[in-house]
C-alpha positions in Angstrom: 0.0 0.0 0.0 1.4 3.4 -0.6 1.7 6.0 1.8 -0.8 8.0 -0.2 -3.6 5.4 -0.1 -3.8 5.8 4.3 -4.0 9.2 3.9 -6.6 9.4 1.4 -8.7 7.2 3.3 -8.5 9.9 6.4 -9.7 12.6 4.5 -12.7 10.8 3.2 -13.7 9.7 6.3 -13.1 13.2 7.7 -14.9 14.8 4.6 -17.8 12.2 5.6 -18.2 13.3 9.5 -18.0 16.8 8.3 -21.1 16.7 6.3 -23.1 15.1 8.7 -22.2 17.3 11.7 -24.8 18.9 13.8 -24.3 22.2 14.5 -25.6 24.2 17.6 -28.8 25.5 17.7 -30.0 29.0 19.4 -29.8 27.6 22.9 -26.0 25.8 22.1 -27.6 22.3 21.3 -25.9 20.3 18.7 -30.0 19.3 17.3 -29.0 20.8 13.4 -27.3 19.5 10.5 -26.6 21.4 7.4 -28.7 20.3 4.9 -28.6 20.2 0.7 -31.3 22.6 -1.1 -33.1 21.2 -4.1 -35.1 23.8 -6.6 -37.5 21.2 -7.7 -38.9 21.2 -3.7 -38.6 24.5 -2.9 -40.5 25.7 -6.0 -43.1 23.7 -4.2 -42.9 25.5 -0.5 -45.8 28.2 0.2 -43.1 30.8 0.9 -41.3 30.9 -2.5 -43.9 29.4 -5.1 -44.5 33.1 -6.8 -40.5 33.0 -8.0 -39.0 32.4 -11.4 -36.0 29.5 -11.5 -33.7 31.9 -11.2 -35.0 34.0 -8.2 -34.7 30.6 -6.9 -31.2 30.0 -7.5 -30.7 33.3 -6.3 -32.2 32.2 -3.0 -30.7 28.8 -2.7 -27.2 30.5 -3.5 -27.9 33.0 -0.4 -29.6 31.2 2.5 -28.8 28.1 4.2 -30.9 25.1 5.0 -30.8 22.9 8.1 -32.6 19.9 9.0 -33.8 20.5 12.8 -34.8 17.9 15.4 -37.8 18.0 17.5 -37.0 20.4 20.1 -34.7 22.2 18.9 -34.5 26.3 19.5 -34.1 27.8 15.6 -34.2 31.3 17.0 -34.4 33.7 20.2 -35.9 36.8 20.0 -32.4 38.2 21.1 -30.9 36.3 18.3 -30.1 38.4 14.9 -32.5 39.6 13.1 -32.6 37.4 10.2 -35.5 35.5 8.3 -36.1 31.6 9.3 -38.4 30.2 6.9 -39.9 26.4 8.0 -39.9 24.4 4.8 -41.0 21.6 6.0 -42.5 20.0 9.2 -43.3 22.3 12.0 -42.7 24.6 14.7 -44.2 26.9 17.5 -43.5 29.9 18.9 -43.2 30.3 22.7 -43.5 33.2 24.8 -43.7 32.4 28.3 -46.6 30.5 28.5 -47.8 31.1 26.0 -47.8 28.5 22.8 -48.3 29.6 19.1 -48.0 26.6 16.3 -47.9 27.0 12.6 -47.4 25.2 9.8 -45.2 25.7 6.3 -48.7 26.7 5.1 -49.7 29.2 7.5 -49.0 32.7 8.2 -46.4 31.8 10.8 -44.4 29.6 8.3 -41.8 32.4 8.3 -40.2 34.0 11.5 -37.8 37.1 11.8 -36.4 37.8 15.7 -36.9 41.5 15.2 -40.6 40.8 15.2 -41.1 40.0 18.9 -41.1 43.5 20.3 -39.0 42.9 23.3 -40.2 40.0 24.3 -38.7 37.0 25.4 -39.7 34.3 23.0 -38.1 31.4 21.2 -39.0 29.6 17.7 -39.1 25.8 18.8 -39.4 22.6 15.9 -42.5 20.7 17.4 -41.1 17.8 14.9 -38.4 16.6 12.6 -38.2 20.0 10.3 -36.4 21.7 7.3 -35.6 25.3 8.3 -34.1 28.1 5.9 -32.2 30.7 7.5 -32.2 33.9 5.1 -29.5 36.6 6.6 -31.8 40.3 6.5 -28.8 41.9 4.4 -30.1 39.4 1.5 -34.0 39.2 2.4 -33.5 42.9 1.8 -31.5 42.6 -1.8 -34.0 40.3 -2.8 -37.0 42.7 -1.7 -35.0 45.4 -4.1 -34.7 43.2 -6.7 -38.6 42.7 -6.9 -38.5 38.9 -5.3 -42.3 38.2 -4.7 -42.8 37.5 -1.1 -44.6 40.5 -0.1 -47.7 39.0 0.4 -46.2 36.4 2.3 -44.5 38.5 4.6 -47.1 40.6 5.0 -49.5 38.0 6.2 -46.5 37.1 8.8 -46.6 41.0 9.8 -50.1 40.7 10.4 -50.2 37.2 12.2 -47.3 38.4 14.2 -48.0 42.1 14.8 -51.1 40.6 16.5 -50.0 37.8 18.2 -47.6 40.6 20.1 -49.9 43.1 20.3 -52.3 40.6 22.0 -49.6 39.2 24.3 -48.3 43.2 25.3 -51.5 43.9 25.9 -52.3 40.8 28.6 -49.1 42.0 30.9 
């Protein structure tokens, strides 16, 4: 065997673990693992049917996907103020005691930290889920560039603005 063959055999194995390595989640929990992003589904998800292949791309080239157990904490509302989009499964935002499910068909299916107005919350998968994380410095070049998702966000803005609203209003 040559003294190549060993070492090749390392960095495949090392190449392997990389790809399948969890990464921590808002509360420092190892419950994520990148994931790959395929057009052909996401051209199916609620959130970015209304774009053209290469708004897309263009999306897939500036967000990252992660597959999320059950339980784990995708965002705090003292976490940066970027856009989480669930693509698939579910989660629920909790304030206190206070429970609020949704779906990758509802208004909730969306969820930027900068929403919560001050209040402690966090975005929690009730199940297996696929998660997009969209940074706000490339929500906001897509939004210039004419992306359609202002109805979508919109109905978030509305869902949320009440859901807060509601919740300010009951301390």
């Amino acid at each position: 065997m040559t003294p190549f063959k060993p070492l090749a055999l390392l960095l495949g194995l090392a190449l392997g673990a990389c790809q399948g390595a969890t990464a921590l989640d808002a509360d420092g929990k190892k419950t994520m693992t990148p994931s790959t992003t395929y057009l052909h589904l996401l051209r199916h998800t609620p959130f970015f049917t209304a774009l053209s292949t290469h708004q897309l791309r263009w999306v897939i080239e500036h967000s990252a996907e992660w597959r999320a157990e059950a339980g784990a904490v995708i965002a705090r509302s003292t976490s940066a103020p970027d856009y989480w989009v669930l693509l698939d499964g579910g989660w629920e935002l909790v304030c206190g005691e206070r429970h609020y499910p949704s779906g990758h068909g509802a208004p909730g299916k969306w969820f930027n930290p900068a929403l919560a107005k001050g209040q402690d919350c966090a975005l929690i998968t009730t199940t297996g889920s696929y998660v997009m994380r969209i940074l706000a410095s490339d929500m906001n070049a897509m939004l210039a560039s004419g992306f359609a998702f202002e109805g979508q966000l919109q109905a978030g803005r509305d869902f949320y603005t009440l859901l807060f609203d509601t919740a300010l209003e009951g301390r």
